[in-house]
N, C-alpha and C positions, 0 to 999 in steps of 0.2 A: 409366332403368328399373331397376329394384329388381332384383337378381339373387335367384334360389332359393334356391344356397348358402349367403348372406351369416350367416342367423343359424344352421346349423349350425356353422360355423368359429367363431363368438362362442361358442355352447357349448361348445365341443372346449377350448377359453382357460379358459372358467370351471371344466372341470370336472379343468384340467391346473393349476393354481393351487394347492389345497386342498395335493395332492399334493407340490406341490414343499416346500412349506412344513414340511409332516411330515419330509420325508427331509431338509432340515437341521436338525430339532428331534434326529436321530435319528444324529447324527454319530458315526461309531465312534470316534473320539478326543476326547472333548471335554475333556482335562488334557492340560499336558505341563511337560516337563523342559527347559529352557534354559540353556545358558551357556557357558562356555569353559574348554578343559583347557592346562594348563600345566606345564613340566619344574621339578626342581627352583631351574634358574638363574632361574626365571620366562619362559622363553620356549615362546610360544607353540605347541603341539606337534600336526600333524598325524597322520592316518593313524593315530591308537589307537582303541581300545575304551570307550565310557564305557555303563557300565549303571543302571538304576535297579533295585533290589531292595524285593521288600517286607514291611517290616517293621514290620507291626500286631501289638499285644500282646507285642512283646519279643521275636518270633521274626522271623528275617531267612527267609525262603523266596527260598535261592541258586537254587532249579530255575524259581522265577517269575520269572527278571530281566530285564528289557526290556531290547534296545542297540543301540544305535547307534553310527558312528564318528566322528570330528572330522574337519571339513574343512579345507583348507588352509590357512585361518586359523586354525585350532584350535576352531571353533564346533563346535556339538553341538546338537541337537533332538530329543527323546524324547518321543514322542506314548504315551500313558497311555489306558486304556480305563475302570480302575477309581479312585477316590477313595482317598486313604489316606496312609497315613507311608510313606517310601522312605529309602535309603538309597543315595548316588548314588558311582559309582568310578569310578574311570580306571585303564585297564590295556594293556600292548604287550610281552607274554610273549616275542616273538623278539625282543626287543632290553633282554631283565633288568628290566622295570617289571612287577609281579608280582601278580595282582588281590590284593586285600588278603580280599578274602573268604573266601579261603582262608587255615585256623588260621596256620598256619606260615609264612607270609609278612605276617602282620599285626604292625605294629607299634606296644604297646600304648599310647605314648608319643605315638601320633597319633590323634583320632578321626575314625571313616567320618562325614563330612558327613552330615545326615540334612533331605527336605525334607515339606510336606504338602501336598496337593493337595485342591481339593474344591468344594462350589460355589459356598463364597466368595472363596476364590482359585484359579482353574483353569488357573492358570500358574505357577510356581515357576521363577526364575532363579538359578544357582548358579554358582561359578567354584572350579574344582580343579587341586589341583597335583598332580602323580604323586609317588609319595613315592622315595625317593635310590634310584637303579638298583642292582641286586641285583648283590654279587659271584660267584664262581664254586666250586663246591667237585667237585673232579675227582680222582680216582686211581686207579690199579693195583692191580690183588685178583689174588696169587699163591700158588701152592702152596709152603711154605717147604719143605718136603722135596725136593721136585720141581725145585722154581724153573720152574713153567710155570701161564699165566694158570688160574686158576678159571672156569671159565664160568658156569656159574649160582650166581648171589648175590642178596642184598635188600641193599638201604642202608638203614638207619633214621637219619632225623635229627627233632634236634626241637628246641624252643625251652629255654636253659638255667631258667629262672623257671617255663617252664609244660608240663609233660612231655604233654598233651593237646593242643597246637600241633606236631603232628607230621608228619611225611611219608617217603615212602618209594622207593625205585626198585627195580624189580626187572630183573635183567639173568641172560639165558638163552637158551642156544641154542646148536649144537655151533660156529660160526663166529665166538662173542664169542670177543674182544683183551682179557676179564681186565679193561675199563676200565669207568668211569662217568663221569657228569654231569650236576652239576645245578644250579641256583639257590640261592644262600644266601639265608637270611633278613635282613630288618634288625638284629638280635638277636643275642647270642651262643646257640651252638648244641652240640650236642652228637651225636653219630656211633657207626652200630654198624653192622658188619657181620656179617650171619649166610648160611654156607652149610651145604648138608646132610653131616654126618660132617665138618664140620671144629667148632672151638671158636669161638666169640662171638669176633668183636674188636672192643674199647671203646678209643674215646680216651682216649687217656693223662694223667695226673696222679690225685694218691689213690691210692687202690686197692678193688677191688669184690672183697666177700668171695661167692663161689660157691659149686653143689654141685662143682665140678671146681677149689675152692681159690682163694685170691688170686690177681687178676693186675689191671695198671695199667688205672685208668679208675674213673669216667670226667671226663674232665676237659671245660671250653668253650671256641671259640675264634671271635672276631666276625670276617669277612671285610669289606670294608667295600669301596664302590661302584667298581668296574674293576678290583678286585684277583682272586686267587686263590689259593685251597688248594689245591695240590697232595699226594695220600697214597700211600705206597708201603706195602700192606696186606699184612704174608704172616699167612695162616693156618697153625692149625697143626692138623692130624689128629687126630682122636679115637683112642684106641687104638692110635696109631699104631707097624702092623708094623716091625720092621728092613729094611733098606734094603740088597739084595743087591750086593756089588760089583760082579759084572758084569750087574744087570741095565741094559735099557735099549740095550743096546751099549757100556757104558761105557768097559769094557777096551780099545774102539779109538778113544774120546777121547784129545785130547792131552788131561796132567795139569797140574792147575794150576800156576800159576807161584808160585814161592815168594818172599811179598814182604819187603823187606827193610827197606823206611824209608818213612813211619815208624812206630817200635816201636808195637806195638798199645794202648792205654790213652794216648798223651801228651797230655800238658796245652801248648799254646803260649800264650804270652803276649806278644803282638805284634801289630803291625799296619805296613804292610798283612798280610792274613794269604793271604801269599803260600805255596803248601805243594807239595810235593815229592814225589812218588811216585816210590815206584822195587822194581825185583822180577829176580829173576835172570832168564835164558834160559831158553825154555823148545825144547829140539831139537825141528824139523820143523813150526815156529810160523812163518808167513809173515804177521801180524800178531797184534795184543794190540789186547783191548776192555776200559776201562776204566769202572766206574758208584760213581757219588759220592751219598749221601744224608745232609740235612740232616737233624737227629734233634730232639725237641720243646725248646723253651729253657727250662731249669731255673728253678723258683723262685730268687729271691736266694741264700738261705741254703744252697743248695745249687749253687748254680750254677761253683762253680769248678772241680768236680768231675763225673766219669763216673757214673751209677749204682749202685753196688753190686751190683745184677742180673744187670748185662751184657747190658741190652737198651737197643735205642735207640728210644726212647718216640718214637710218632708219624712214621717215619720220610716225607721227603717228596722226591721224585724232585727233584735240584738237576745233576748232568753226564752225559751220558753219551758218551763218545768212542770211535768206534770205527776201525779204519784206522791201528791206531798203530806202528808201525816199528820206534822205539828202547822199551829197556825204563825209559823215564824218564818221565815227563809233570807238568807245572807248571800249577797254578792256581790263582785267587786262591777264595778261601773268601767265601761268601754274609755270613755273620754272627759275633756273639760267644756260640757255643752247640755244642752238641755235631754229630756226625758221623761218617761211616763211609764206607770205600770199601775194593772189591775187584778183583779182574784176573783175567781168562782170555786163552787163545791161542787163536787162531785159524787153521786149518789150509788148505792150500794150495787146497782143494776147497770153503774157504769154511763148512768145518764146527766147530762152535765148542768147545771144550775143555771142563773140566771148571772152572768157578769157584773160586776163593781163597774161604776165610774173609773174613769183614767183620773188618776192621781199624779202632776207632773211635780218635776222638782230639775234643780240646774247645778254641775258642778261649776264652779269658778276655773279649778286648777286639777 
């Protein structure tokens, strides 16, 4: 016997058909991006970033960029909704692999792979390698009158060939340590520090004619992949007032220790370049803190020699010991380039004295 229902259910089929067929005519991805990401060693690299961007008519639109991340094997799949030219990257910003889409980390010697998609190829397969991991450029921003951190500063860096490939860091707040940090470019680069009522500091070599006169800079310097830059940046004051002897409570600092060897400007020419500090007693000093800085390494033709200045170009934080007992201290020197080093006492209460002069001196070799 023929059931009742039988040809409504036949209809329900016919009229669920039509329907189906539309909604995979109507698929919200119907492009995508394939392939796999890779370290500069060529190994296959999980766990990053790969985006497509797009760039129709010669404009990269960064704020449209599709991403996804590489799987375990370093695969990658980027579903696409629109047809068009892309440009595809690989990035992992906490471990120094630096989206290149950004100016200042682009390196111009490399180009951003580009693919098209559309609807006669609605697949594009690509394989990318991250480009050399990014070194470090880190330092110290201090008050040179003061000798205590700056808190609010900007860093400017930027690419040496292209001053529009720039970037910047700003650091502020009553609780900053005076430091920064950040990602170097692939490229040599170039650094400026600006705080408010203190003067510009430009890296050093040349010289930059200003409205507030000559002073060194700016010069370049490439960091290159696991390295780092270290800078010891003192600013120096606009305008800057006299400096009251007892202020601060100075009067009840211990005074600094008067260093004795060695004499300030020496040339050593030796290796190892083993080097010798040494400073009289200082009364009621229950320890001496000593700070060693590496200074920028002279062109050739100047290089055997201190600056005529009396500044040490580019200075960059190389020892610092503190807990020291006798008034003697030995250590071997980083390089064949200039340098400077000072000494304070340290008082019983653990309150710290008043600082020596920089004492500079230059290895040959």
């Amino acid at each position: 016997m023929r059931s009742p229902n039988r040809p409504m259910r036949l209809f329900s089929v016919l009229i669920c058909l039509p329907v189906f067929i539309v909604t995979l005519a109507q698929s919200p991805f119907p492009y995508s991006v394939t392939g796999d990401l890779r370290d500069e060693t060529g190994r296959l690299f999980s766990g990053a970033t790969v985006c497509a961007i797009p760039a129709d008519g010669g404009i990269v639109r960064v704020r449209d960029k599709i991403c996804t991340e590489t799987d375990a094997e370093g695969k990658f799949i980027i579903n696409l909704t629109q047809a068009g030219k892309y440009q595809v990257i690989g990035e992992k910003m906490s471990e120094g692999y630096m989206p290149p889409y950004i100016p200042f980390y682009r390196d111009p010697h490399r180009p951003i792979p580009e693919i098209i998609v559309g609807d006669e190829h609605r697949n594009a397969s690509v394989s990318l390698t991250l480009g050399p991991k990014s070194g470090l450029i880190t330092g110290k921003v201090i008050d040179e009158a003061a000798d205590t951190p700056v808190q609010d500063f900007v860093v400017w860096v930027w690419q040496e060939r292209d001053p529009n490939a720039r970037y910047h860091e700003v650091v502020k707040g009553s609780h900053s340590p005076g430091r920064f940090k950040l990602f170097a470019p692939p490229v040599p680069f170039r650094l400026r520090i600006v705080a408010e009522g203190y003067e510009d500091w430009v890296m050093g070599g040349g010289m930059l004619i200003s409205a507030g006169g000559p002073r060194k800079g700016p010069g370049s310097l490439l960091v290159r992949a696991g390295s780092n830059a270290d800078f010891a940046v003192y600013l120096k004051r606009k305008n800057q007032a006299p400096v009251e002897p007892t202020k601060n409570g100075a009067e009840k600092r211990l005074p600094a220790p008067v260093q004795l060897s060695p004499p300030d400007d020496t040339v050593f020419d030796l290796f190892p370049r083993t080097t010798k500090l040494e400073w009289n007693p200082v009364e009621g000093a229950a320890a001496y803190a000593i700070e060693v800085e590496a200074c920028w390494n002279l062109p050739p033709a100047t290089g055997s020699r201190l600056p005529d200045d009396g500044e040490c170009i580019n200075p960059s934080p190389y020892l610092e010991k503190f807990g020291v007992l006798d008034t003697t201290f030995e250590f071997i020197f980083k390089g064949a380039q200039p340098g400077r080093w000072r000494v304070w006492a340290v008082a019983k209460d653990h309150r710290p004295g008043l600082k020596s002069t920089w004492r500079r001196f230059i290895y040959r070799q």
